[in-house]
PDB file of N, CA, C and O in Angstrom:
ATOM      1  N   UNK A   1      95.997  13.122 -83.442  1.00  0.00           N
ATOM      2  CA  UNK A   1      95.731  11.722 -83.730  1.00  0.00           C
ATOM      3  C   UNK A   1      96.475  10.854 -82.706  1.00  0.00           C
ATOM      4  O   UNK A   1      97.650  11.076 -82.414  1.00  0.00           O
ATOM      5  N   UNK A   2      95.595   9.638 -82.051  1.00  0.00           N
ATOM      6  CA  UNK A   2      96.741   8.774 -81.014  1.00  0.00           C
ATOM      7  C   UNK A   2      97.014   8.047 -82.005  1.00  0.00           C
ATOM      8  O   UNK A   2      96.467   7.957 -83.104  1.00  0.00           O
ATOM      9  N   UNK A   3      98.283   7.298 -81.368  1.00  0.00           N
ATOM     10  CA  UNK A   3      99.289   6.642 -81.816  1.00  0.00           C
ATOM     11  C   UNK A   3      98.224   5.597 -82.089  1.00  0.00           C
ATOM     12  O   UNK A   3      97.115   5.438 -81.580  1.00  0.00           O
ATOM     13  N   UNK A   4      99.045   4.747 -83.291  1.00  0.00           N
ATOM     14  CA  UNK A   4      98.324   3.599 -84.082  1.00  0.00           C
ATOM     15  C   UNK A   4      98.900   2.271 -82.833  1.00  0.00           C
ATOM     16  O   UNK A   4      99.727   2.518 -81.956  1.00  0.00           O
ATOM     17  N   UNK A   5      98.491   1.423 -82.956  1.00  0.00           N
ATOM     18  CA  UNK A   5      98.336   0.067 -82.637  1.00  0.00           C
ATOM     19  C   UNK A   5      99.845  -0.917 -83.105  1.00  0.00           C
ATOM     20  O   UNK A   5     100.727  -1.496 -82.470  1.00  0.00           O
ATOM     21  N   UNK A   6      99.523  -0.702 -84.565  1.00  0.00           N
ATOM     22  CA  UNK A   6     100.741  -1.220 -85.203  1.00  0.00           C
ATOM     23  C   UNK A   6     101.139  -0.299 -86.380  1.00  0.00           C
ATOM     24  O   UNK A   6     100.346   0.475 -86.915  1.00  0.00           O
ATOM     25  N   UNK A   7     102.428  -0.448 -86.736  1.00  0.00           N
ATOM     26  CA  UNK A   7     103.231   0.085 -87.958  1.00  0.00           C
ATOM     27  C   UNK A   7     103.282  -0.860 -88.701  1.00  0.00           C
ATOM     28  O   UNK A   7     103.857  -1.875 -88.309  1.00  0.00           O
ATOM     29  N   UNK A   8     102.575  -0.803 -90.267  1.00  0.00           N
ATOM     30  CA  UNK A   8     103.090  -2.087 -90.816  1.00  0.00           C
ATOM     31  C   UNK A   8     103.890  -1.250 -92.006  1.00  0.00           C
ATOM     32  O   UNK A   8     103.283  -0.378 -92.628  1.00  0.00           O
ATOM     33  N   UNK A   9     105.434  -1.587 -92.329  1.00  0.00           N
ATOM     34  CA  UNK A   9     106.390  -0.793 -93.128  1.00  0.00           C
ATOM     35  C   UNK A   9     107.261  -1.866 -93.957  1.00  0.00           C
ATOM     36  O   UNK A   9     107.374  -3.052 -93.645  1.00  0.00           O
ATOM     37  N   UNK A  10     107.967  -1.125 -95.277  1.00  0.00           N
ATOM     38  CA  UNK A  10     108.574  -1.455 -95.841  1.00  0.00           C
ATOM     39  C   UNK A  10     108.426  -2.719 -96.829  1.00  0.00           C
ATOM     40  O   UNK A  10     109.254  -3.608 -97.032  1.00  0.00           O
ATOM     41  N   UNK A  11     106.985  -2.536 -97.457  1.00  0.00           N
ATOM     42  CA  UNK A  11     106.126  -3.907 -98.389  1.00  0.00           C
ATOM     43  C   UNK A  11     105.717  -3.030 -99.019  1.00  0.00           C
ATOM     44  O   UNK A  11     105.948  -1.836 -98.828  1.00  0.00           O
ATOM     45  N   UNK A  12     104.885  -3.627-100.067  1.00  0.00           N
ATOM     46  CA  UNK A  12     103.853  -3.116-101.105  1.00  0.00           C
ATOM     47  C   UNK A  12     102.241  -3.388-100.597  1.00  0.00           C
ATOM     48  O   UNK A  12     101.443  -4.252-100.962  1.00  0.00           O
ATOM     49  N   UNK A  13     102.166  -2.791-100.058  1.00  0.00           N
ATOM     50  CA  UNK A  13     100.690  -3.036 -99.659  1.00  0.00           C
ATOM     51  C   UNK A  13      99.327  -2.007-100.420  1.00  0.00           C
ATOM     52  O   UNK A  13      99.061  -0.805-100.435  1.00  0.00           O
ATOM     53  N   UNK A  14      98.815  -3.048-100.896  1.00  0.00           N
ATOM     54  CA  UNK A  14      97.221  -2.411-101.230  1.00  0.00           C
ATOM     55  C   UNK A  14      96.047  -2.200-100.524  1.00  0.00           C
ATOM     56  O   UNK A  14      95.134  -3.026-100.551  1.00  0.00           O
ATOM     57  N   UNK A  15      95.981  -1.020 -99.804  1.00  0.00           N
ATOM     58  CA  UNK A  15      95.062  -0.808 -98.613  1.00  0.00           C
ATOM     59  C   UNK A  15      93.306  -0.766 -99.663  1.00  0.00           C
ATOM     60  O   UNK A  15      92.196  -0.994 -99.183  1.00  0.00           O
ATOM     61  N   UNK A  16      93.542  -0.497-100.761  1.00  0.00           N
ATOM     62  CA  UNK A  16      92.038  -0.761-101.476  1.00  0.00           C
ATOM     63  C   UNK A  16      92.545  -1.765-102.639  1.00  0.00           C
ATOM     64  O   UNK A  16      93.467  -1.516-103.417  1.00  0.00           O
ATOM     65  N   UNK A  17      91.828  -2.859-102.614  1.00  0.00           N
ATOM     66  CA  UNK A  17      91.716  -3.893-103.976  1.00  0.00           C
ATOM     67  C   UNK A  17      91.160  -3.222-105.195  1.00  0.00           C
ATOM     68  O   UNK A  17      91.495  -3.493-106.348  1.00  0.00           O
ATOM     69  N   UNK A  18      90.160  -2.198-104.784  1.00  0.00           N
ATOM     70  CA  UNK A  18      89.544  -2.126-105.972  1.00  0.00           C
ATOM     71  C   UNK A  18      90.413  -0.479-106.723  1.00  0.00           C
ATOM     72  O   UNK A  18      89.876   0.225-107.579  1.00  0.00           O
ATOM     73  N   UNK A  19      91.124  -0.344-106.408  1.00  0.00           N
ATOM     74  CA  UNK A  19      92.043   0.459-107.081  1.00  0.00           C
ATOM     75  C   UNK A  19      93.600   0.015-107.102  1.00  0.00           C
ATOM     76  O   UNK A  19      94.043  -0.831-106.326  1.00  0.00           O
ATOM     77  N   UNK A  20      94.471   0.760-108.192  1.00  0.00           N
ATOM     78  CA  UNK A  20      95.447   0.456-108.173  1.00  0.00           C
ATOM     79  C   UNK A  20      96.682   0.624-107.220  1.00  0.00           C
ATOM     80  O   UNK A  20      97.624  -0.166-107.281  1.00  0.00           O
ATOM     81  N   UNK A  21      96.653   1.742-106.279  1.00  0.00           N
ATOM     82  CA  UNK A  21      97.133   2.330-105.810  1.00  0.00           C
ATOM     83  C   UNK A  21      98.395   1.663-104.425  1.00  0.00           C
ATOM     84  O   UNK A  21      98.020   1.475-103.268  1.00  0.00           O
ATOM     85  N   UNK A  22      99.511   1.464-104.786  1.00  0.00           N
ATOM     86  CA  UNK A  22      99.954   0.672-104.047  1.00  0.00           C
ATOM     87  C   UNK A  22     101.162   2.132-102.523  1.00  0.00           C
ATOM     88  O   UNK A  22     101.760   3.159-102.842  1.00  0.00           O
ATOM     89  N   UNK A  23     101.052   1.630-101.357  1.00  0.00           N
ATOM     90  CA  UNK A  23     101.835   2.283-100.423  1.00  0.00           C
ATOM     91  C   UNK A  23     103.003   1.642 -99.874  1.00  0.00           C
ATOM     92  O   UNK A  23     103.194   0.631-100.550  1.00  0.00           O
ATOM     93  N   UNK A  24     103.721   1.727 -99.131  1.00  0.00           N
ATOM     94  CA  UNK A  24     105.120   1.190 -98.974  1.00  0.00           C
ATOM     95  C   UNK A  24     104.571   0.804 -96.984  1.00  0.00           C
ATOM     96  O   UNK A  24     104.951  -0.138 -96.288  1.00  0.00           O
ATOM     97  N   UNK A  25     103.716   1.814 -96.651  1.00  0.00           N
ATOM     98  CA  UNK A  25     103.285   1.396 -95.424  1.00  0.00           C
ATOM     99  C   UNK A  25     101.751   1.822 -94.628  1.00  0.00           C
ATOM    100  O   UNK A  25     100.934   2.616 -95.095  1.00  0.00           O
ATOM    101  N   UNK A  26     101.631   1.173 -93.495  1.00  0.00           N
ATOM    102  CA  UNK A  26     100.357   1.954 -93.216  1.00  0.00           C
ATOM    103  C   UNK A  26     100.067   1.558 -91.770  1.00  0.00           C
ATOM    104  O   UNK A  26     100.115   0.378 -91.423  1.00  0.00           O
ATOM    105  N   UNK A  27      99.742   2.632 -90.859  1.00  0.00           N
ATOM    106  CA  UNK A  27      98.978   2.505 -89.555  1.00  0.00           C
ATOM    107  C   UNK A  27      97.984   1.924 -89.271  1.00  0.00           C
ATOM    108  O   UNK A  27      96.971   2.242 -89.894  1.00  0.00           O
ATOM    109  N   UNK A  28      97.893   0.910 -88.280  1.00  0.00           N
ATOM    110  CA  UNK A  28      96.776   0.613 -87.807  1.00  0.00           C
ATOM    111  C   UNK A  28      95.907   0.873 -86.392  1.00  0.00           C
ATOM    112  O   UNK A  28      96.721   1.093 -85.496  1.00  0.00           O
ATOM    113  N   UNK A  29      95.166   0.900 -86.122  1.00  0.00           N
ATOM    114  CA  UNK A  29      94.238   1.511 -85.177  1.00  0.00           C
ATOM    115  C   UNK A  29      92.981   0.589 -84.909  1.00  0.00           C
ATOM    116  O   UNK A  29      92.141   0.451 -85.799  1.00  0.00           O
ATOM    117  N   UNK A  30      92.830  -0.132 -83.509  1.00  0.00           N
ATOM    118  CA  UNK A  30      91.567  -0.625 -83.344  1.00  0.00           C
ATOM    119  C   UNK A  30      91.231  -1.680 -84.561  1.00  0.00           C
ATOM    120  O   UNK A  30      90.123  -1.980 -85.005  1.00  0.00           O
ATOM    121  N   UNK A  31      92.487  -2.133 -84.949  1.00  0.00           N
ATOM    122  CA  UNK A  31      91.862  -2.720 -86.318  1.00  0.00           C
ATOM    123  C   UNK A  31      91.522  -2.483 -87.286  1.00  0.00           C
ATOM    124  O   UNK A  31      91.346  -3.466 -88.007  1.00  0.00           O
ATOM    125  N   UNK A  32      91.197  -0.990 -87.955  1.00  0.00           N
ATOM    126  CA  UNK A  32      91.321  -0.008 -88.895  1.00  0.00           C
ATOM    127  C   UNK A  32      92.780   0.259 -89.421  1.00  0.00           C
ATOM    128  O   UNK A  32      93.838   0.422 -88.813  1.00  0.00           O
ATOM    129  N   UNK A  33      92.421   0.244 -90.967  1.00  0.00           N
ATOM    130  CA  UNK A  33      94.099   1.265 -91.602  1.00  0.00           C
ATOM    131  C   UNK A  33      93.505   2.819 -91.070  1.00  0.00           C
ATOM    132  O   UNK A  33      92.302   3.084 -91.070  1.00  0.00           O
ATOM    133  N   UNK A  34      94.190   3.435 -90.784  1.00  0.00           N
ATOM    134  CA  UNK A  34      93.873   4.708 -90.227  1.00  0.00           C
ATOM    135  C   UNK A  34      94.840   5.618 -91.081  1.00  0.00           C
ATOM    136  O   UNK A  34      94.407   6.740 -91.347  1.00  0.00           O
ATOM    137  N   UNK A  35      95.897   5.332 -91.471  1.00  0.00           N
ATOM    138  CA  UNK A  35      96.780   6.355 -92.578  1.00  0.00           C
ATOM    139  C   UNK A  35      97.933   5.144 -93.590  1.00  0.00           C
ATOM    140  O   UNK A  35      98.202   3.971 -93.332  1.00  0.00           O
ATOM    141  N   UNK A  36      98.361   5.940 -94.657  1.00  0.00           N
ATOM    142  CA  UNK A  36      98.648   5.461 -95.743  1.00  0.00           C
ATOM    143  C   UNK A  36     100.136   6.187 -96.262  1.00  0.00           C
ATOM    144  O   UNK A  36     100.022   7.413 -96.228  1.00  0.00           O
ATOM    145  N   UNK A  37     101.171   5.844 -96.620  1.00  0.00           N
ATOM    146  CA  UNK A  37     102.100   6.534 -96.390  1.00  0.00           C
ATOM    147  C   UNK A  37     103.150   5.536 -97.311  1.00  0.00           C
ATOM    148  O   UNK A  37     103.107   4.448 -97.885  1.00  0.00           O
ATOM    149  N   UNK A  38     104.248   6.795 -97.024  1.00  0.00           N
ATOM    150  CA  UNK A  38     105.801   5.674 -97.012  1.00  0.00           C
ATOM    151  C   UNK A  38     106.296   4.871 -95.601  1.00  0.00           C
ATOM    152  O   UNK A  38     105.572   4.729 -94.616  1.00  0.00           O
ATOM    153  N   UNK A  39     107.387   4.485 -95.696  1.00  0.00           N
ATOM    154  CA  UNK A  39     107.938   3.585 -94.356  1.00  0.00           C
ATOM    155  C   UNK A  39     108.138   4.926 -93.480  1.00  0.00           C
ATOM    156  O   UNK A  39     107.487   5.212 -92.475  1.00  0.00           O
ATOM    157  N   UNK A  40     109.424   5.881 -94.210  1.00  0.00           N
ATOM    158  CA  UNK A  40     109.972   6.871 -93.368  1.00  0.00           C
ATOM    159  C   UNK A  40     108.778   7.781 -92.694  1.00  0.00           C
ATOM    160  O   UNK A  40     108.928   8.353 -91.614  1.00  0.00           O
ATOM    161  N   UNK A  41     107.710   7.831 -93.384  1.00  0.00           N
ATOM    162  CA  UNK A  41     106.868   9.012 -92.778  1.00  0.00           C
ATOM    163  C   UNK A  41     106.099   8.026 -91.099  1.00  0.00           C
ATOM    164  O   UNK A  41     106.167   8.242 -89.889  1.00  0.00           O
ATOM    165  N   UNK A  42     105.400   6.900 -92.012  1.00  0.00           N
ATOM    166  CA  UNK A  42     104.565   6.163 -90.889  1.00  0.00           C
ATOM    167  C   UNK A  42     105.598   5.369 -89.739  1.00  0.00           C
ATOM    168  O   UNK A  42     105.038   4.618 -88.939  1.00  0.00           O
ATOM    169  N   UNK A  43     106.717   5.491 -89.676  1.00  0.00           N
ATOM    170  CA  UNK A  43     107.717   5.005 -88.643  1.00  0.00           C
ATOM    171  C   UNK A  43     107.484   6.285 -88.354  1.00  0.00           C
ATOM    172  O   UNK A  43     106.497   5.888 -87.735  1.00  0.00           O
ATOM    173  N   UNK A  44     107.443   7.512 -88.199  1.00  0.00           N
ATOM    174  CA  UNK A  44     107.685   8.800 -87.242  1.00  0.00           C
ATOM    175  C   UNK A  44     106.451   8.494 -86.272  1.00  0.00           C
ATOM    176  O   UNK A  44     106.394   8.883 -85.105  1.00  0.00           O
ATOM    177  N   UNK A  45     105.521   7.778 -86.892  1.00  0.00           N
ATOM    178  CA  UNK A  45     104.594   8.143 -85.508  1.00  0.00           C
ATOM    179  C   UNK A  45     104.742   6.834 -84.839  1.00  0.00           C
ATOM    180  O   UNK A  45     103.948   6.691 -83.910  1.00  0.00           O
ATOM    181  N   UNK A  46     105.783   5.533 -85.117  1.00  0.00           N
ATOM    182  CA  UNK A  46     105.780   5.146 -83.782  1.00  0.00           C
ATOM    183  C   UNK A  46     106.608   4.981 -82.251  1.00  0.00           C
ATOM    184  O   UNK A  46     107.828   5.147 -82.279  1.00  0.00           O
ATOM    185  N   UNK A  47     106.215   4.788 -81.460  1.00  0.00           N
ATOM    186  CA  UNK A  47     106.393   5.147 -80.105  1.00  0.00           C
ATOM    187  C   UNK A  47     107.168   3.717 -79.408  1.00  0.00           C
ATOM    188  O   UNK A  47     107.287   2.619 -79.952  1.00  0.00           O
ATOM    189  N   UNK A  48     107.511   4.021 -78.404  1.00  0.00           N
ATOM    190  CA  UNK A  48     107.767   2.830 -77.467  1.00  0.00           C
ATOM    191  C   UNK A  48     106.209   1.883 -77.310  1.00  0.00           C
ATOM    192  O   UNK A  48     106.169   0.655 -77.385  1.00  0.00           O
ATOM    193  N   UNK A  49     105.667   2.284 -77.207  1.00  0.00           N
ATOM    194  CA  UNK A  49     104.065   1.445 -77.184  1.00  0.00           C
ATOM    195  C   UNK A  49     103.417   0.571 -78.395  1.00  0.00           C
ATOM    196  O   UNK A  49     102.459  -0.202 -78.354  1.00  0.00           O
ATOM    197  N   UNK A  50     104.371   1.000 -79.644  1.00  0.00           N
ATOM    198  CA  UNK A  50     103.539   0.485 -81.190  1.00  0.00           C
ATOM    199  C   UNK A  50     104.585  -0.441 -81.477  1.00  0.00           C
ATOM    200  O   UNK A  50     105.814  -0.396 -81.514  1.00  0.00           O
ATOM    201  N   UNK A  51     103.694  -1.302 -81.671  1.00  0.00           N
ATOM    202  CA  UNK A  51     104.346  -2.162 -82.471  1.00  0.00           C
ATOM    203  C   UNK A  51     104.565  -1.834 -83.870  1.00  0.00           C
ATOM    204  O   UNK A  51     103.916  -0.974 -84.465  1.00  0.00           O
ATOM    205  N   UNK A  52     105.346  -2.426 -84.304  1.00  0.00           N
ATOM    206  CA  UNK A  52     105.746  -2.828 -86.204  1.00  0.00           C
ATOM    207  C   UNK A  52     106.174  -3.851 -86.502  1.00  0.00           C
ATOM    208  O   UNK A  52     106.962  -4.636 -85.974  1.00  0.00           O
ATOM    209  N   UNK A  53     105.495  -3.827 -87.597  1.00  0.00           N
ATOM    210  CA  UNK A  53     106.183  -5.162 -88.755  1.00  0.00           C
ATOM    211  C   UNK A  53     106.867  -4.874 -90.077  1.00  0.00           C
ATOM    212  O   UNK A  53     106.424  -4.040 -90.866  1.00  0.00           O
ATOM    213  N   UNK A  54     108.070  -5.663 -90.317  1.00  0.00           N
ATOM    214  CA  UNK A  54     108.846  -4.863 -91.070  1.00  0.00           C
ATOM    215  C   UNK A  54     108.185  -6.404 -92.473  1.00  0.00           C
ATOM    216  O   UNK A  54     108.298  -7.619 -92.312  1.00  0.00           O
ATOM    217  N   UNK A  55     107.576  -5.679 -93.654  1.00  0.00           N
ATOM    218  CA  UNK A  55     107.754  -6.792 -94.519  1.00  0.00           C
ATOM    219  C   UNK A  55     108.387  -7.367 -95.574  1.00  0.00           C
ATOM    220  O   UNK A  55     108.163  -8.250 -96.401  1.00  0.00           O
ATOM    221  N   UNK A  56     109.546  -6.324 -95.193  1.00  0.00           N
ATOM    222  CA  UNK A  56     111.128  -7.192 -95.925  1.00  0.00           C
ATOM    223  C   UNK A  56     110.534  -6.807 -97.897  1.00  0.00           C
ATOM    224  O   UNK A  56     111.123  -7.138 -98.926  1.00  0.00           O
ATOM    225  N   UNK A  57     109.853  -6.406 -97.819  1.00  0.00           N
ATOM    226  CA  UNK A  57     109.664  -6.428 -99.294  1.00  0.00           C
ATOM    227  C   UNK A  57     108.082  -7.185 -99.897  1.00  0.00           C
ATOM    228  O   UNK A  57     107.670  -6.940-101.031  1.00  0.00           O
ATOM    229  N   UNK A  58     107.464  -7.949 -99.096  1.00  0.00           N
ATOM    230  CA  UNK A  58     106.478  -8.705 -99.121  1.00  0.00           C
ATOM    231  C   UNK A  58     105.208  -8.075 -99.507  1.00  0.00           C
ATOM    232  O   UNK A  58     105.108  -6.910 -99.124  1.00  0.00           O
ATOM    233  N   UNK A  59     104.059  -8.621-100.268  1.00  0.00           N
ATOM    234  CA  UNK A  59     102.796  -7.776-100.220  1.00  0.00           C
ATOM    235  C   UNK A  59     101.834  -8.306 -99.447  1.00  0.00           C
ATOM    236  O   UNK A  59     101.421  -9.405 -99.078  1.00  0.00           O
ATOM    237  N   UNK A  60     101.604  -7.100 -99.317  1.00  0.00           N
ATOM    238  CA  UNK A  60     100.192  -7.031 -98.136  1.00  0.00           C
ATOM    239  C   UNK A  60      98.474  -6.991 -98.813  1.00  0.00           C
ATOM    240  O   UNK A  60      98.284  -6.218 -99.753  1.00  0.00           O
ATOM    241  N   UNK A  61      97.670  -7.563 -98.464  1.00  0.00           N
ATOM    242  CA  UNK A  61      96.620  -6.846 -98.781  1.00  0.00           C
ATOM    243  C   UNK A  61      95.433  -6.925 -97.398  1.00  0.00           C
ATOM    244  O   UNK A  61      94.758  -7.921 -97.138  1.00  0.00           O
ATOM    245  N   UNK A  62      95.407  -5.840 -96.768  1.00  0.00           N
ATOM    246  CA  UNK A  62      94.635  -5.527 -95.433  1.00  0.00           C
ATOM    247  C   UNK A  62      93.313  -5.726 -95.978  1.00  0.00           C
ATOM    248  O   UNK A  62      92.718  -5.196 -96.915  1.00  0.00           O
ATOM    249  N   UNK A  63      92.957  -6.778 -95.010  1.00  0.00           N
ATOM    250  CA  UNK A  63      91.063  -6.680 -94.922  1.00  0.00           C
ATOM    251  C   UNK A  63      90.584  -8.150 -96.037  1.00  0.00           C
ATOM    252  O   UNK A  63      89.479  -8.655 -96.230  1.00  0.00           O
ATOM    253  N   UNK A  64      91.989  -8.506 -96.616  1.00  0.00           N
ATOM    254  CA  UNK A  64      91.448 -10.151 -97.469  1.00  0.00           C
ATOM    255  C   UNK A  64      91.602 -10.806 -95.990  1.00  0.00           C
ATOM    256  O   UNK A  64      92.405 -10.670 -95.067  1.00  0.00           O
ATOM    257  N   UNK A  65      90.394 -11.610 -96.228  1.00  0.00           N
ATOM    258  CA  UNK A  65      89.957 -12.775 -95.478  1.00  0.00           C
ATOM    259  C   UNK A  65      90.430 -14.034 -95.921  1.00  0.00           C
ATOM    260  O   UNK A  65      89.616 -14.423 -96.760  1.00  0.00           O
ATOM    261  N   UNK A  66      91.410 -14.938 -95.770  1.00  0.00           N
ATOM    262  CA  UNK A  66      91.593 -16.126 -96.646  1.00  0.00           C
ATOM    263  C   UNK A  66      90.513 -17.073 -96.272  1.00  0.00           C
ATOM    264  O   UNK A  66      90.530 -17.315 -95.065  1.00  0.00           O
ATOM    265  N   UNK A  67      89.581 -17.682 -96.931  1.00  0.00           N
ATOM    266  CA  UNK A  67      88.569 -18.312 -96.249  1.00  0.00           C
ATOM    267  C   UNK A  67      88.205 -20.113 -97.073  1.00  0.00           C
ATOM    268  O   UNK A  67      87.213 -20.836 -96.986  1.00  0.00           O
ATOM    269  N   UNK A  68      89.342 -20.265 -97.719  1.00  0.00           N
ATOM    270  CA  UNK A  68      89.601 -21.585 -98.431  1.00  0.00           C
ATOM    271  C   UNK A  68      89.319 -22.645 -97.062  1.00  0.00           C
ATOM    272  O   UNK A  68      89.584 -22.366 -95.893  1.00  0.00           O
ATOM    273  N   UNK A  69      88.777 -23.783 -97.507  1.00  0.00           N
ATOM    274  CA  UNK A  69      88.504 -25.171 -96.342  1.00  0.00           C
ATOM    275  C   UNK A  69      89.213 -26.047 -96.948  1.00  0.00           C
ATOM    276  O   UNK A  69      89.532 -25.990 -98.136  1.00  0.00           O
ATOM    277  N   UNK A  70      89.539 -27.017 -96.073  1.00  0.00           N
ATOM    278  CA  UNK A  70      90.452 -28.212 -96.671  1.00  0.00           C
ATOM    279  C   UNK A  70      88.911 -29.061 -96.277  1.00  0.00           C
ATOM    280  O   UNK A  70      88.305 -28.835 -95.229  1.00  0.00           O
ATOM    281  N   UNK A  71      88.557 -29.804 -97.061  1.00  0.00           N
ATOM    282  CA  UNK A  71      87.359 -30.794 -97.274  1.00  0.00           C
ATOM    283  C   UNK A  71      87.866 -32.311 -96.514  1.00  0.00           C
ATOM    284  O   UNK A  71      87.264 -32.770 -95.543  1.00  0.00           O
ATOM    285  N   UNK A  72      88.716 -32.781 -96.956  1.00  0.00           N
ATOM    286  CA  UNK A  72      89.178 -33.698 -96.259  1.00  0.00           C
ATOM    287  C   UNK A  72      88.862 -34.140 -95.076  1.00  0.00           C
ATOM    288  O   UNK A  72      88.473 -35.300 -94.935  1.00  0.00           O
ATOM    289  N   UNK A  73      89.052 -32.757 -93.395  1.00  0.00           N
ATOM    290  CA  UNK A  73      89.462 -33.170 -92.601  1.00  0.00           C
ATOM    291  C   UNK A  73      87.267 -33.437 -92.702  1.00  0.00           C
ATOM    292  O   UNK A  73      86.554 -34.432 -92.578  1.00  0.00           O
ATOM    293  N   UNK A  74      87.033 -32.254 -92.922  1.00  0.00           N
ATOM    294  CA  UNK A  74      84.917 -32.374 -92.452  1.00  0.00           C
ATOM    295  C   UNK A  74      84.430 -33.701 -92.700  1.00  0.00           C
ATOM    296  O   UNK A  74      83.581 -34.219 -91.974  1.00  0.00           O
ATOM    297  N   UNK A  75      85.055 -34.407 -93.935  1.00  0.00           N
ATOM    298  CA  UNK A  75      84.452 -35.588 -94.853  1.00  0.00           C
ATOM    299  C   UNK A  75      84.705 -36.817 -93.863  1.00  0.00           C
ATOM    300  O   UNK A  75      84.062 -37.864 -93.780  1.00  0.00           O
ATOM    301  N   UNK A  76      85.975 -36.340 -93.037  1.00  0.00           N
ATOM    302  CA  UNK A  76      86.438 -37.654 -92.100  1.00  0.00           C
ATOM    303  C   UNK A  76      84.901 -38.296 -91.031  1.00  0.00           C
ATOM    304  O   UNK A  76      84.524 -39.416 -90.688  1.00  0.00           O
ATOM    305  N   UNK A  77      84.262 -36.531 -90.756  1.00  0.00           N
ATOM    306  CA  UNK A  77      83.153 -36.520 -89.847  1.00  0.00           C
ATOM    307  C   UNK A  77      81.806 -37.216 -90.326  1.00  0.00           C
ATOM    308  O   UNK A  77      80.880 -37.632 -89.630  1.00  0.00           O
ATOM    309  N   UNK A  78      81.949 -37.227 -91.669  1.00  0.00           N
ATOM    310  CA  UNK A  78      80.619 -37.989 -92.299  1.00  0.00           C
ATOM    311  C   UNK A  78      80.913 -39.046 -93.014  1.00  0.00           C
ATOM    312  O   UNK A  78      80.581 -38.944 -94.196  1.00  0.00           O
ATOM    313  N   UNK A  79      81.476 -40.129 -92.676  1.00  0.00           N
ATOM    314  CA  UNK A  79      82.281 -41.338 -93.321  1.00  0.00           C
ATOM    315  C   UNK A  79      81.058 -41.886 -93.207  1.00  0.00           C
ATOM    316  O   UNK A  79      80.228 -41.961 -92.301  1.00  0.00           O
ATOM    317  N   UNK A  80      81.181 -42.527 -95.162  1.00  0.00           N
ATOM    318  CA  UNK A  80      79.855 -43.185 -95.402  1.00  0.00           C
ATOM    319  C   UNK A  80      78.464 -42.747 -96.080  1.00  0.00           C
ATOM    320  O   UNK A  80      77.685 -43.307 -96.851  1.00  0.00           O
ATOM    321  N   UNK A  81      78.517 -40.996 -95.195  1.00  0.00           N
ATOM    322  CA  UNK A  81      77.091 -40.565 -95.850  1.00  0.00           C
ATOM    323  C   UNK A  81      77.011 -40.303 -96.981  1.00  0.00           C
ATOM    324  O   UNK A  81      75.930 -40.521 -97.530  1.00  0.00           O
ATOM    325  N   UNK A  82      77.981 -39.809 -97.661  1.00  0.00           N
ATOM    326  CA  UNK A  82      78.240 -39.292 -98.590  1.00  0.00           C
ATOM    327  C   UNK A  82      78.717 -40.808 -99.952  1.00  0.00           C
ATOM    328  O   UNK A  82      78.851 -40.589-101.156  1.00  0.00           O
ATOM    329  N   UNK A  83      78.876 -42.182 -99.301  1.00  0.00           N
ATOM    330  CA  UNK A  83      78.770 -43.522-100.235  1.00  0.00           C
ATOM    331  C   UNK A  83      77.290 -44.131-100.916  1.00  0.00           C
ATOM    332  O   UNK A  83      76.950 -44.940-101.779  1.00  0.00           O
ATOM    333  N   UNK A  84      76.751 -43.325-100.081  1.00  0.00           N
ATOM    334  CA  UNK A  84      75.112 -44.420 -99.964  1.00  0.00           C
ATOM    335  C   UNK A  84      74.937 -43.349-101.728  1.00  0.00           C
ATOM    336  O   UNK A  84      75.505 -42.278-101.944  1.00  0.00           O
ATOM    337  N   UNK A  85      73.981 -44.111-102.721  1.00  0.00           N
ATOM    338  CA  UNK A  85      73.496 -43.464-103.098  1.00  0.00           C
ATOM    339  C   UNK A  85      72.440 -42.573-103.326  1.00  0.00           C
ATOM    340  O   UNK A  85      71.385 -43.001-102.857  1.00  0.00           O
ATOM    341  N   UNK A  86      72.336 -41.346-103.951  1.00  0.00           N
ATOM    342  CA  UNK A  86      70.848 -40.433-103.556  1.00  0.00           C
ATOM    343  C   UNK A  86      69.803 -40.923-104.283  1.00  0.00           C
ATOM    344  O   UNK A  86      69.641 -41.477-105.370  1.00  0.00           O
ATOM    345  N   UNK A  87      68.969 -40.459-103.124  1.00  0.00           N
ATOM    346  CA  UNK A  87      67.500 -41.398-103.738  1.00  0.00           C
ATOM    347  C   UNK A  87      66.481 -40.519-104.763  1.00  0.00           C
ATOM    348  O   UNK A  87      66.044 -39.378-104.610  1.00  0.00           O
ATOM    349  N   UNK A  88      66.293 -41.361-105.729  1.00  0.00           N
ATOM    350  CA  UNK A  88      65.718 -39.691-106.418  1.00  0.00           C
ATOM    351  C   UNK A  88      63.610 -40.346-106.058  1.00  0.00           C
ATOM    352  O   UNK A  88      63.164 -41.472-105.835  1.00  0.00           O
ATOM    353  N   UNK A  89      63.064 -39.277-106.148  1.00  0.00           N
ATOM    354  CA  UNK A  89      61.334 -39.318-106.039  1.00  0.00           C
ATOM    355  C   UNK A  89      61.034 -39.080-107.524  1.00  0.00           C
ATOM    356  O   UNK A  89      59.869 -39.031-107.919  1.00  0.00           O
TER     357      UNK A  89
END
């Protein structure tokens, strides 16, 4: 196996939402979790070349998209259209 991309270690991370199953760390690859582990095991495979992130205790969940909009700033772009009232037929 080549070396992962990044080490992400020492959090609670849930590499699947739809199960319970929580890991302490996990490799990444190309943007893929590629393995699932503790800190001590998934720190052995990294190298002078991999990065890591240590998350102090923090949870992770790989692959959520946060995709919330703040409305505000878009509404600034249509000042007005949205005052007139709708016309009904």
């Amino acid at each position: 196996m080549a070396n992962p991309d990044l080490v992400v270690y020492n959090g609670r991370v849930y590499p699947q939402l739809s199960t319970e199953s929580r890991v302490e760390a996990i490799s990444i690859t190309d943007g893929r979790v590629t393995k699932t582990g503790s800190s001590l095991d998934l720190l052995k495979l990294k190298s002078a070349s991999v990065d890591s992130l240590d998350l102090h205790g923090s949870t992770a969940l790989p692959g959520l998209a946060d995709s919330h909009i703040h409305l505000l700033g878009p509404s600034r772009k249509f000042k007005g259209c949205l005052r007139k009232p709708l016309q009904q037929n």
